[in-house]
Residue frames as a rotation matrix with the C-alpha (Angstrom) as fourth column:
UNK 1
-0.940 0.102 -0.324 137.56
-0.325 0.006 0.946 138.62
0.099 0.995 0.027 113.68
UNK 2
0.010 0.945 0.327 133.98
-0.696 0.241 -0.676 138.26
-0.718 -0.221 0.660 113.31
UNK 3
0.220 0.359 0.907 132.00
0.403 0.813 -0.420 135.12
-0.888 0.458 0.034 111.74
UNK 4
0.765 0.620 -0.174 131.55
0.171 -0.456 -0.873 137.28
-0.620 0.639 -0.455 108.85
UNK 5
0.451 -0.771 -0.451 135.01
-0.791 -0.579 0.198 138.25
-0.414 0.267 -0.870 108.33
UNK 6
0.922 -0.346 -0.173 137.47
0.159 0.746 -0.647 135.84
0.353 0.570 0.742 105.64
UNK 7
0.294 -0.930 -0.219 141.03
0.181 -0.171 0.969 135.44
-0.939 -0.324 0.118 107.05
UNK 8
0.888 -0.280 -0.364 143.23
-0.456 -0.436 -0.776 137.18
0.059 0.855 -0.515 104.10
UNK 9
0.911 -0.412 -0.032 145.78
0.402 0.867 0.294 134.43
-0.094 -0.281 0.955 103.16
UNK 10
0.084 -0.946 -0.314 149.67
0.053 -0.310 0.949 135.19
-0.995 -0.096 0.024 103.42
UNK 11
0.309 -0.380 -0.872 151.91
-0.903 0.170 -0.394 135.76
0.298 0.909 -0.291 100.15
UNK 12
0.854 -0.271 -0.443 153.38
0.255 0.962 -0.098 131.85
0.453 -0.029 0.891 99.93
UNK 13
0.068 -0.864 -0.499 156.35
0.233 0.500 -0.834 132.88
0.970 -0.059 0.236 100.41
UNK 14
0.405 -0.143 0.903 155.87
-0.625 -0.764 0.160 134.82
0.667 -0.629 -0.399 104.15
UNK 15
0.988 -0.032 0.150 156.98
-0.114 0.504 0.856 131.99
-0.103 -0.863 0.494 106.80
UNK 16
0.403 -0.914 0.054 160.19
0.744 0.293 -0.600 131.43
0.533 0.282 0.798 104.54
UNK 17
0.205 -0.394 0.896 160.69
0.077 -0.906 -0.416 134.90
0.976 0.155 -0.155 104.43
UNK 18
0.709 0.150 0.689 160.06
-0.640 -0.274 0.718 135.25
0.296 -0.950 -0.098 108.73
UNK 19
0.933 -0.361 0.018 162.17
0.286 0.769 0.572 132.37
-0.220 -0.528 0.820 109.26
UNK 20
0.272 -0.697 0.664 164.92
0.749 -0.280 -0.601 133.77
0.604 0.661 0.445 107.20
UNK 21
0.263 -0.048 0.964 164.70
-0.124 -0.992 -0.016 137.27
0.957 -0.115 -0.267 108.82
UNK 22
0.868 0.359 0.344 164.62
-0.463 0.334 0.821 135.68
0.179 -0.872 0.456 112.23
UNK 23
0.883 -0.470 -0.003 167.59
0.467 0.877 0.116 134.16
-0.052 -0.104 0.993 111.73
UNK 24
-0.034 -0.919 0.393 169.75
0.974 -0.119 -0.192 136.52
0.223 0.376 0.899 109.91
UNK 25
-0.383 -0.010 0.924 168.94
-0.428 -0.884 -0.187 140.61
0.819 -0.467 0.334 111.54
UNK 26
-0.878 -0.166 -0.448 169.13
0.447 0.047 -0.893 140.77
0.170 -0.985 0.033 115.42
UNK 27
-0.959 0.211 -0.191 166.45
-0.162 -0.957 -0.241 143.44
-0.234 -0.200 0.951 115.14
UNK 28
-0.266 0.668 -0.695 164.11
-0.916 0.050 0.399 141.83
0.301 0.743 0.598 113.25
UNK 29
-0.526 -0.039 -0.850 164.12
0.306 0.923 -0.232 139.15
0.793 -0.383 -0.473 115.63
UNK 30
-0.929 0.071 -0.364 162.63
0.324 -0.318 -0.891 141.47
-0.179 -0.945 0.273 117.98
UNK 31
-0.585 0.635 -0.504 160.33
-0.705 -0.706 -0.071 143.46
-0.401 0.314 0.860 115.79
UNK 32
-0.664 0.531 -0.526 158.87
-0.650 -0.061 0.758 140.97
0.370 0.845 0.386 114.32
UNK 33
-0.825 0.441 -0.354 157.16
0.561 0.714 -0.418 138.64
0.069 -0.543 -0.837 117.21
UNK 34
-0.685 0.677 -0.269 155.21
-0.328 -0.616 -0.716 142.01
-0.650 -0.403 0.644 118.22
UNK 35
-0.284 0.665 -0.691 153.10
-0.853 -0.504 -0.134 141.71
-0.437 0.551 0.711 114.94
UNK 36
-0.974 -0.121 0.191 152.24
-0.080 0.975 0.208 138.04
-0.212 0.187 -0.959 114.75
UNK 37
-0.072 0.947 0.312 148.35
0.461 0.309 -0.832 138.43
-0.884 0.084 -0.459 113.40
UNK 38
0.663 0.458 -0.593 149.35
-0.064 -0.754 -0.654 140.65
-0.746 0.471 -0.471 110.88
UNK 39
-0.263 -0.690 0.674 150.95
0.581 0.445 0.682 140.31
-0.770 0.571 0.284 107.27
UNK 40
-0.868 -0.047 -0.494 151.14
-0.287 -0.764 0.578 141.89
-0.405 0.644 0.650 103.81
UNK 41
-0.166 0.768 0.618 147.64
0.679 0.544 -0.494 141.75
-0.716 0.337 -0.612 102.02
UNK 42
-0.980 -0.198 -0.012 146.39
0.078 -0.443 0.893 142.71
-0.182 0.875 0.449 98.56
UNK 43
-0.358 0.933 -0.018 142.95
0.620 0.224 -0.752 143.89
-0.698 -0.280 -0.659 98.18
UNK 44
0.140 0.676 -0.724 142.97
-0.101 -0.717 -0.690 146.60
-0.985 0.170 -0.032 95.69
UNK 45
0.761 -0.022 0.649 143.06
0.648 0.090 -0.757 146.77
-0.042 0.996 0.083 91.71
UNK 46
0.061 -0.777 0.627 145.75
0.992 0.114 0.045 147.55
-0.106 0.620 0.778 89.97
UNK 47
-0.142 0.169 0.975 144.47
0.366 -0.907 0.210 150.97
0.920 0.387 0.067 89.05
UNK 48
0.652 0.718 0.245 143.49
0.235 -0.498 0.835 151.45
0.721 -0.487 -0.493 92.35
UNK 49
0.460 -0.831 -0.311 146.72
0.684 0.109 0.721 151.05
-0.565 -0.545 0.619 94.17
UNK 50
-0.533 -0.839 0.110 148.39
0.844 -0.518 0.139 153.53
-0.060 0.167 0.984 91.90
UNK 51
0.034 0.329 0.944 145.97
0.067 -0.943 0.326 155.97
0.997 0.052 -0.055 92.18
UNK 52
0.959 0.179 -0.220 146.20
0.264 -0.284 0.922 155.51
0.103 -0.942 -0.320 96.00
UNK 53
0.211 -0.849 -0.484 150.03
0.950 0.062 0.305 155.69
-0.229 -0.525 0.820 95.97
UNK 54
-0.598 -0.569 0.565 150.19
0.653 -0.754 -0.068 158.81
0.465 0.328 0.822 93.85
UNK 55
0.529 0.623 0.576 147.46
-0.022 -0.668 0.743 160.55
0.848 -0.406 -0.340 96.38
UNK 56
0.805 -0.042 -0.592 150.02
0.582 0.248 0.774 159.32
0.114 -0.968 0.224 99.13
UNK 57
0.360 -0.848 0.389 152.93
0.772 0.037 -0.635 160.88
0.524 0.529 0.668 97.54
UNK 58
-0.546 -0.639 0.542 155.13
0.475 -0.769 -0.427 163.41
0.689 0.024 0.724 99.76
UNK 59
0.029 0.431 0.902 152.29
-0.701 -0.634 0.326 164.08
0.713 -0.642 0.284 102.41
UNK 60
-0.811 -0.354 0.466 151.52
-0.585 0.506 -0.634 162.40
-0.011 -0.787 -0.617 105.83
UNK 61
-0.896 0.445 -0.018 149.80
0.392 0.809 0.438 159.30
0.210 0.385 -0.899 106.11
UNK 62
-0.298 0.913 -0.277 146.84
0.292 -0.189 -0.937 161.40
-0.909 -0.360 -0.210 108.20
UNK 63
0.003 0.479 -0.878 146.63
-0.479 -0.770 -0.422 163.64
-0.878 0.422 0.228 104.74
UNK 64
-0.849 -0.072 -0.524 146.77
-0.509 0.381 0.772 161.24
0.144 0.922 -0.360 102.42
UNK 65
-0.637 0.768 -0.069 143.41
0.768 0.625 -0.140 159.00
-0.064 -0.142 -0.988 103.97
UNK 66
-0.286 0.457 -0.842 141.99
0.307 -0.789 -0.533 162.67
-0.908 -0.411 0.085 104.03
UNK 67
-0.412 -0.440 -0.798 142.77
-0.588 -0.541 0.602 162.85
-0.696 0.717 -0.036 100.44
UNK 68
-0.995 -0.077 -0.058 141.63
-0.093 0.929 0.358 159.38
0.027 0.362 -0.932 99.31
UNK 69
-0.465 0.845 -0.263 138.58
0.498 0.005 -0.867 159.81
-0.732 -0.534 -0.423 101.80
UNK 70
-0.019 0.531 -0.847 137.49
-0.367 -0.792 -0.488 163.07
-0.930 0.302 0.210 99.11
UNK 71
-0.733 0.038 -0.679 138.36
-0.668 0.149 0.729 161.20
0.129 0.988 -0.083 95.74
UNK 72
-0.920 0.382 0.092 135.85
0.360 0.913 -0.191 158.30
-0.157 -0.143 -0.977 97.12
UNK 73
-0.269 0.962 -0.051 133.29
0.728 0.168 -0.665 160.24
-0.631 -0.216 -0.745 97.39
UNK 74
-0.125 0.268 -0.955 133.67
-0.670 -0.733 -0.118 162.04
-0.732 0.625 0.271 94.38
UNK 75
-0.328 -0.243 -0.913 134.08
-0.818 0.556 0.146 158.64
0.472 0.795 -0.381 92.09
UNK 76
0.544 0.397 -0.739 133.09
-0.441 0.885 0.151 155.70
0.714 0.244 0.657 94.09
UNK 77
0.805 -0.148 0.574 133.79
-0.532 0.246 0.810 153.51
-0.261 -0.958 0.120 96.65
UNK 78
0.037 -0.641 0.766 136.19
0.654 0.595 0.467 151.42
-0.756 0.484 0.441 93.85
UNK 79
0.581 -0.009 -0.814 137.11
-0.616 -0.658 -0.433 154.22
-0.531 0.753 -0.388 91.46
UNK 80
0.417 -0.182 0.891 137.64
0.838 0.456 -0.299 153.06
-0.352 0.871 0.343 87.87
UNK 81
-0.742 -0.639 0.203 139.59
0.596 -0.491 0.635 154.55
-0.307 0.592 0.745 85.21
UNK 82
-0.443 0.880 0.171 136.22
0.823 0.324 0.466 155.02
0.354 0.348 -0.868 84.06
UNK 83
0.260 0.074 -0.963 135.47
0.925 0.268 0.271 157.03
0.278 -0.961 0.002 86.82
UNK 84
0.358 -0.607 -0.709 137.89
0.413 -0.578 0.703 159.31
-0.837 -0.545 0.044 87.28
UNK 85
-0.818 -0.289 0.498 137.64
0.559 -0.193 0.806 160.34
-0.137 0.938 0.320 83.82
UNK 86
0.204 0.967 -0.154 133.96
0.936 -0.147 0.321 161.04
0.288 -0.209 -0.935 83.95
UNK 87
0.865 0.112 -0.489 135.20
0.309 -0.887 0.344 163.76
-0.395 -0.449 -0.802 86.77
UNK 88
0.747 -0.190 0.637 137.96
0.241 -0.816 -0.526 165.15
0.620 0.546 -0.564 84.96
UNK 89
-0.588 -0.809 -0.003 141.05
0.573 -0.414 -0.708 167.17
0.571 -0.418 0.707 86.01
UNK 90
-0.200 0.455 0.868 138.42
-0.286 -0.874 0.393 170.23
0.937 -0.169 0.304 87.00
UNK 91
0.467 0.884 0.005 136.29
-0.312 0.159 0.937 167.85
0.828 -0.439 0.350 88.93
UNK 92
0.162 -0.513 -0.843 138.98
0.798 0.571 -0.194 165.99
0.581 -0.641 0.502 90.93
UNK 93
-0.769 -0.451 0.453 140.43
0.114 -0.794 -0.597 169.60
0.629 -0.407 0.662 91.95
UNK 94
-0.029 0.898 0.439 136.66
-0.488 -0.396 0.778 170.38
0.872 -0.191 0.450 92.78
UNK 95
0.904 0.214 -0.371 136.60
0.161 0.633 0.757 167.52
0.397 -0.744 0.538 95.65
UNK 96
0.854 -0.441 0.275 139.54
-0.458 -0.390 0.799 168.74
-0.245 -0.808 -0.535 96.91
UNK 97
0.669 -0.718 0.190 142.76
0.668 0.694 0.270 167.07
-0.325 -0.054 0.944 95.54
UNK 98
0.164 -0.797 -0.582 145.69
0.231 -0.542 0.808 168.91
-0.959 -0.267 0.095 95.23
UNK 99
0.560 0.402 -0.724 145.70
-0.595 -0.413 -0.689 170.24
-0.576 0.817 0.008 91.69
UNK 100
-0.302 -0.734 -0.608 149.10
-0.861 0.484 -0.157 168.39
0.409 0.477 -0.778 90.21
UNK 101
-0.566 0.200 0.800 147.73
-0.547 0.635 -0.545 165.28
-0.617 -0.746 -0.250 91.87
UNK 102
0.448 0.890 -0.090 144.29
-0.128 -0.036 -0.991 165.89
-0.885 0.455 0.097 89.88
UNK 103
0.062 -0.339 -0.939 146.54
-0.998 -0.025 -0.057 165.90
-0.004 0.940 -0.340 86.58
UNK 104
-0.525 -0.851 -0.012 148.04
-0.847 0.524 -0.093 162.89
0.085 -0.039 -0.996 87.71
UNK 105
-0.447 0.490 0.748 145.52
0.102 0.859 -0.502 160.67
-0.888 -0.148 -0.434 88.20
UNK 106
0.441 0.682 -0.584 143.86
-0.534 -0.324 -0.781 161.92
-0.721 0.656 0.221 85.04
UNK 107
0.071 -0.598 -0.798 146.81
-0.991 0.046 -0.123 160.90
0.110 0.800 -0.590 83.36
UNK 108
-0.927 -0.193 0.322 147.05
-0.272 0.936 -0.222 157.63
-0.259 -0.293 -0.920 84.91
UNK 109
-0.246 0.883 0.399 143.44
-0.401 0.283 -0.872 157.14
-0.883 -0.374 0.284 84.28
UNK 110
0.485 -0.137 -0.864 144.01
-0.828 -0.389 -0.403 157.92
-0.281 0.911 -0.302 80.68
UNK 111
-0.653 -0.751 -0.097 146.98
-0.757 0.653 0.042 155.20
0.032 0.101 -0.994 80.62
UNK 112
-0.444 0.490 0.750 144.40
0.161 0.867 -0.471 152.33
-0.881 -0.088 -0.464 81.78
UNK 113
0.310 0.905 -0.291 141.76
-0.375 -0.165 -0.912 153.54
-0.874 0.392 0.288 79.35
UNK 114
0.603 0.237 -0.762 143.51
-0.777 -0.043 -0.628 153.43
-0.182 0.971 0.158 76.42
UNK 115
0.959 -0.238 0.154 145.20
0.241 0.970 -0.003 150.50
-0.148 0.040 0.988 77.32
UNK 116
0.448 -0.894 -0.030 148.89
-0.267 -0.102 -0.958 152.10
0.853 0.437 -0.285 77.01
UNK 117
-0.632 -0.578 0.516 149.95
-0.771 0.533 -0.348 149.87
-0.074 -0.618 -0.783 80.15
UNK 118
0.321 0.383 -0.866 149.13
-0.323 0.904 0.280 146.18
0.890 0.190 0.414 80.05
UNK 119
-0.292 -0.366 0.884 148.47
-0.945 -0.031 -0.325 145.35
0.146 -0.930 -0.337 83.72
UNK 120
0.726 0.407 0.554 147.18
-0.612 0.750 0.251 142.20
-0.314 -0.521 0.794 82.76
UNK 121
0.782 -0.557 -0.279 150.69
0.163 0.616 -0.771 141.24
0.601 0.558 0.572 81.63
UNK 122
0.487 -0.544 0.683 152.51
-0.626 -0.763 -0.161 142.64
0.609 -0.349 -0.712 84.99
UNK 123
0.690 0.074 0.720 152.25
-0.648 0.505 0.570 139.51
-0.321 -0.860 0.397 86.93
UNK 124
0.826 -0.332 0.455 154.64
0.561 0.550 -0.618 137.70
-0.045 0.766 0.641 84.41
UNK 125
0.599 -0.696 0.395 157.20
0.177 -0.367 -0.913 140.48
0.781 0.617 -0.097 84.23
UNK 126
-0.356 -0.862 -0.362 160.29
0.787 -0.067 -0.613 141.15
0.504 -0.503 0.702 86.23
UNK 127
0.290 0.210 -0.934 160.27
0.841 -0.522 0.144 143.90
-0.457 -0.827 -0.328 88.61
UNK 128
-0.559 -0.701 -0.444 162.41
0.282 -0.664 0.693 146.12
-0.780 0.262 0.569 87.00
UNK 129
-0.750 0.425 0.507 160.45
0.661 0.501 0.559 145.53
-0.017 0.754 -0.657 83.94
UNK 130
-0.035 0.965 -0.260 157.33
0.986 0.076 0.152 146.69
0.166 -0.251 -0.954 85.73
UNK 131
0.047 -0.275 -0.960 158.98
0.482 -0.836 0.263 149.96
-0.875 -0.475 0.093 87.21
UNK 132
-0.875 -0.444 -0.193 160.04
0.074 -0.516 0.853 151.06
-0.479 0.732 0.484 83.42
UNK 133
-0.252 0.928 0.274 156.38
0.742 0.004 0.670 150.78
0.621 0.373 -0.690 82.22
UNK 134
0.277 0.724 -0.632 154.87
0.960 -0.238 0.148 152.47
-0.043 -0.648 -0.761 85.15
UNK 135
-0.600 -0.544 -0.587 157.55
0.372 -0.839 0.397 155.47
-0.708 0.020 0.706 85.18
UNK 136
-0.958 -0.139 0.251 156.18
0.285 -0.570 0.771 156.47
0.036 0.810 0.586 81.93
UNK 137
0.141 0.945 0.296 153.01
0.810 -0.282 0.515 157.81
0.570 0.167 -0.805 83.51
UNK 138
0.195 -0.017 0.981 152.82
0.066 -0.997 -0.030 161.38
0.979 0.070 -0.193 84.66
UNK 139
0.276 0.437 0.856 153.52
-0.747 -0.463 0.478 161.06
0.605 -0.771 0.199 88.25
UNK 140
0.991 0.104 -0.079 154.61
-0.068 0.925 0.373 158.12
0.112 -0.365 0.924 88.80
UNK 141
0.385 -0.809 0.444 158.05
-0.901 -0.433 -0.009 157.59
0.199 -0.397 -0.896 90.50
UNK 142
-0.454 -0.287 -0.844 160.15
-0.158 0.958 -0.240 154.56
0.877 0.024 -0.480 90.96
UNK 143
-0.919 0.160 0.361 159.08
-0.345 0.116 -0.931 155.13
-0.191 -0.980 -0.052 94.64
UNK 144
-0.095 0.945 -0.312 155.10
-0.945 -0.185 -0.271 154.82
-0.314 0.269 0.910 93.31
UNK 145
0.375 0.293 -0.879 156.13
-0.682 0.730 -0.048 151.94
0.628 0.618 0.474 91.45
UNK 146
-0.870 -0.258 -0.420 158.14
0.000 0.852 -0.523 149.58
0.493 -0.455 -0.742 94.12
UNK 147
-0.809 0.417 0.413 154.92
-0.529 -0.213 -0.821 150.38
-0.255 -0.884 0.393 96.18
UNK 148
0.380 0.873 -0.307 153.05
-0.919 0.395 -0.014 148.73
0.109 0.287 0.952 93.61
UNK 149
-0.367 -0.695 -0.618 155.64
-0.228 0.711 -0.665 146.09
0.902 -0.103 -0.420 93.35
UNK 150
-0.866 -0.492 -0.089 154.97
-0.289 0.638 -0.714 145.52
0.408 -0.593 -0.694 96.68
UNK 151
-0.679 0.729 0.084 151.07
-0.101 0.020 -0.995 146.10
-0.727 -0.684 0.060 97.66
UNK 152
0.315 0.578 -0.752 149.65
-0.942 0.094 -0.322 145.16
-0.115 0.810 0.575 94.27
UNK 153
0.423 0.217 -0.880 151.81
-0.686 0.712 -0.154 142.39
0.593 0.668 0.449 93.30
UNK 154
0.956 0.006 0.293 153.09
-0.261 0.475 0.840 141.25
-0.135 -0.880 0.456 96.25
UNK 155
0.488 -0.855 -0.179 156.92
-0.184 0.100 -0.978 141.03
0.854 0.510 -0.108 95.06
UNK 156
0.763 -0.105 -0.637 159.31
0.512 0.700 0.498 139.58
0.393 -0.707 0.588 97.52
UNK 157
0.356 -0.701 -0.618 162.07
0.831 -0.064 0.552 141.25
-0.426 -0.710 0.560 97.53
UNK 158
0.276 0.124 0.953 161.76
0.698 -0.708 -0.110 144.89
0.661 0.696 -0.282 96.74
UNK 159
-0.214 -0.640 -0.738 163.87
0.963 -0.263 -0.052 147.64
-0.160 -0.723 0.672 98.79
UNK 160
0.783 0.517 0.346 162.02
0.540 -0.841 0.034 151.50
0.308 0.160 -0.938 98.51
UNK 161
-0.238 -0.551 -0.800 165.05
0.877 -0.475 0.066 152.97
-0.417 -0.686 0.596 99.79
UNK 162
-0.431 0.459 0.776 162.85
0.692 -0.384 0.612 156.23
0.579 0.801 -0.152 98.52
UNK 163
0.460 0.887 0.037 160.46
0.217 -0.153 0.964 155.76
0.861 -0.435 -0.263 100.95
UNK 164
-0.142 -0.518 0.843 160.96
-0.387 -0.755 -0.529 157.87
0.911 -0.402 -0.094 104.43
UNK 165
0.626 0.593 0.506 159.02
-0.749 0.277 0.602 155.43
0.216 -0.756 0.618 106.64
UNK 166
0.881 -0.434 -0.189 161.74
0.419 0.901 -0.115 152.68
0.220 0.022 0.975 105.64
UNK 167
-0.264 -0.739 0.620 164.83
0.142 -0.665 -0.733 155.27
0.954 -0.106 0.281 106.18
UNK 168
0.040 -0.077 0.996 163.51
-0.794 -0.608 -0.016 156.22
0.607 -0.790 -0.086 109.58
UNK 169
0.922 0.275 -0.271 163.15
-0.220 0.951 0.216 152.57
0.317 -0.140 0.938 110.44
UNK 170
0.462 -0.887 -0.017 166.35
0.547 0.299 -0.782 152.22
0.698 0.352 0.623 109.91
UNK 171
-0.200 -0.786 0.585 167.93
-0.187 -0.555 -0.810 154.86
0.962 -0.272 -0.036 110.91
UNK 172
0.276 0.134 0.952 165.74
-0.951 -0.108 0.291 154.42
0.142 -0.985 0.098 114.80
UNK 173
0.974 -0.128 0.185 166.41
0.022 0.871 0.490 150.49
-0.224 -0.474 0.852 115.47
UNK 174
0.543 -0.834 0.097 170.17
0.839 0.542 -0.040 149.96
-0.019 0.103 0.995 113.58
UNK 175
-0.267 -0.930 0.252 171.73
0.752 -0.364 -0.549 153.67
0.602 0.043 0.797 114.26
UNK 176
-0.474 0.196 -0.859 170.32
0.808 -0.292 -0.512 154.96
-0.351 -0.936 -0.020 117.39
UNK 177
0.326 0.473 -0.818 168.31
0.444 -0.841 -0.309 157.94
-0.834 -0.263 -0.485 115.62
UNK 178
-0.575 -0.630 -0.522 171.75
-0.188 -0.519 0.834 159.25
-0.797 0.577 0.180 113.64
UNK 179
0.386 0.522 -0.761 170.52
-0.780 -0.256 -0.571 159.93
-0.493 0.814 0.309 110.10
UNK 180
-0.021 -0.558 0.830 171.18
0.246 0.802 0.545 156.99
-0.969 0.216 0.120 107.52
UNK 181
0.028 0.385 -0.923 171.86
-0.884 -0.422 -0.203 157.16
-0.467 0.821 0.328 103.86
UNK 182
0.812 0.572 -0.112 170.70
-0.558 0.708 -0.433 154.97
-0.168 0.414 0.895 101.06
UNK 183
-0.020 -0.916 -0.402 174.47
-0.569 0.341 -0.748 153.47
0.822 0.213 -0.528 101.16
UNK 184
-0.753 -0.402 0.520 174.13
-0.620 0.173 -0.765 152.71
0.218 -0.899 -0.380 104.62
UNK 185
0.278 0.883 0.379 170.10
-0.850 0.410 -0.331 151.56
-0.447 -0.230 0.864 104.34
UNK 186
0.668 -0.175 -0.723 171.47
-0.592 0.463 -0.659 149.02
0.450 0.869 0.206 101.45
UNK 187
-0.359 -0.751 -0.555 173.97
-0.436 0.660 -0.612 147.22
0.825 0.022 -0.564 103.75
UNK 188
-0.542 0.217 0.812 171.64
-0.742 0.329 -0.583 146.67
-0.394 -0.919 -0.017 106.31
UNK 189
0.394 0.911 0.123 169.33
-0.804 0.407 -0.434 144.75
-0.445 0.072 0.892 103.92
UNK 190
-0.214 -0.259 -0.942 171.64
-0.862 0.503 0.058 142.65
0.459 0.825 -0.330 102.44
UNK 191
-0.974 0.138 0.180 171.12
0.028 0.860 -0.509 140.13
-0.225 -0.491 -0.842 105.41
UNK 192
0.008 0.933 0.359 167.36
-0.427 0.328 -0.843 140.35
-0.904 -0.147 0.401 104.36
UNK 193
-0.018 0.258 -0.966 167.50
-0.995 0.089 0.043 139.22
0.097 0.962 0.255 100.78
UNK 194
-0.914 0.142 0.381 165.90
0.384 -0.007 0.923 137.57
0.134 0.990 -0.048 99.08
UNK 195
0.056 0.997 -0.057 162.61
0.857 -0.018 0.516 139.38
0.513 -0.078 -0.855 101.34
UNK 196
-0.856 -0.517 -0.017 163.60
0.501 -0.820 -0.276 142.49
0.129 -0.245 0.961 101.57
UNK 197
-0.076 0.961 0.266 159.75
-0.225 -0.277 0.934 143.24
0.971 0.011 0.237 101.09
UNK 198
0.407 0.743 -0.532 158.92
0.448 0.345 0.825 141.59
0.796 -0.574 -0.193 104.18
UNK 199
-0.313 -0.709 -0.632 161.78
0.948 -0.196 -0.249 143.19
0.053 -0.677 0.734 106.50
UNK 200
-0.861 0.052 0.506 160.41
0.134 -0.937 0.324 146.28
0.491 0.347 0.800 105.14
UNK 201
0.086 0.995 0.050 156.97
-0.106 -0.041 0.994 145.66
0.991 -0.090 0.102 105.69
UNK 202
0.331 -0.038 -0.943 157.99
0.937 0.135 0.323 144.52
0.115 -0.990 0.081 109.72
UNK 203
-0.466 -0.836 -0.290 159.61
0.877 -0.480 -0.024 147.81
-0.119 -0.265 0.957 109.98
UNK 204
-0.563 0.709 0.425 157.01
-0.308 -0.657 0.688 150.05
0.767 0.256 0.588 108.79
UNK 205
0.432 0.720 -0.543 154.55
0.355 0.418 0.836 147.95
0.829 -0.554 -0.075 111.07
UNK 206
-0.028 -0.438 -0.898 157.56
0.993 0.090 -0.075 149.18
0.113 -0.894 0.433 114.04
UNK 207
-0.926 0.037 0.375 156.37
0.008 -0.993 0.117 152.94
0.377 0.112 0.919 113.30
UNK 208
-0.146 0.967 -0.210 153.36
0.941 0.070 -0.330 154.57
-0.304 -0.246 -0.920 114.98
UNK 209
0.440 0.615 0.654 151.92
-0.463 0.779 -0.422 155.47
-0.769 -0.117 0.628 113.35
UNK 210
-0.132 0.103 0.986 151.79
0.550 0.835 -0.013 152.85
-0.825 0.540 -0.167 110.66
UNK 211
-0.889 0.009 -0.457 152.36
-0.406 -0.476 0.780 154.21
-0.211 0.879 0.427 106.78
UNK 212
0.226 0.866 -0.447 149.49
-0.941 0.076 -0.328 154.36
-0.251 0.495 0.832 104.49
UNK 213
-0.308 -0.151 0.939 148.71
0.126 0.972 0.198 150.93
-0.943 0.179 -0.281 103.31
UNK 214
-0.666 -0.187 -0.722 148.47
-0.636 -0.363 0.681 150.86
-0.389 0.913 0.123 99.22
């Protein structure tokens, strides 16, 4: 870390959470020394995290930063709702996003603008809560929304069993390879609750590469 650089503080609750995990999954006793400088961190708006997750949706992490990389420089190093209105469905396509993508973010832009989601009233609500708001934007999937849940608001104990990076986890440390379904992901985590986020988040970190970060 250079002089320049601010350490980026934990969520409060991460040591519980490590001490917990450490105790209660064999695996996660292993996986989770490796990655001892590194932790969950929150750096983007609100708007900006779901407009990265729905650019991450369904592709690999290389084509999604490839994707992101073209909406920056069509809107801004910090695209705004603002923004990404300005350029339009047309314009997004124009820079290269994937055309249903380009709806989607329109629409989501749309949502901020006119205020028909109230992200300054997310921190306060349940989880569940949060997911039923978000759903009701074009594009947006429960999967879209635990991702905010977890890299926006930093939610403890949120389980994606959606997501494919957290399924292959799984399926390579606690069943040799063998495919796993979301019955089977779900009884491994019960020994993580109540930080199912953070087991998650070590597990992604035990992929190379490393999912997109939100």
């Amino acid at each position: 870390m250079s002089p320049a650089e601010t350490p980026v503080a934990k969520p409060h609750y991460w040591e519980d959470a490590v001490s917990h995990l450490l105790r209660r999954d064999r695996i996660l006793k292993k996986l989770i020394p490796q990655h001892p400088e590194v932790w969950l961190t929150s750096r983007s708006t609100p708007f900006v995290t779901l407009a990265r997750a729905i650019i991450g949706q369904q592709v690999s992490a290389r084509a999604a930063d490839t994707a992101w990389q073209r909406l920056l420089e069509a809107a801004g190093a910090r695209p705004s709702p603002a923004a990404v209105l300005r350029l339009g469905a047309d314009g997004l396509r124009a820079a290269g996003i994937a055309q249903r993508k380009a709806d989607y973010l329109h629409d989501l832009a749309t949502h901020f603008s006119d205020r028909k989601v109230h992200p300054d009233r997310w921190s306060k609500m349940d989880d569940e809560a949060v997911v039923n708001e978000l759903v009701g934007i074009r594009g947006i999937s429960r999967w879209t929304a635990e991702m905010f849940l977890i890299f926006n608001l930093q939610r403890p104990d949120v389980l994606p069993l959606d997501d494919p990076g957290l399924l292959k986890a799984i399926s390579l440390h606690y069943f040799s390879g063998e495919p796993v379904s979301r019955f089977e992901a779900r009884e491994v985590s019960l020994a993580w609750q109540p930080w199912r986020t953070v087991a998650t988040w070590y597990l992604w970190h035990s992929l190379e590469p490393v999912p997109v970060q939100y």
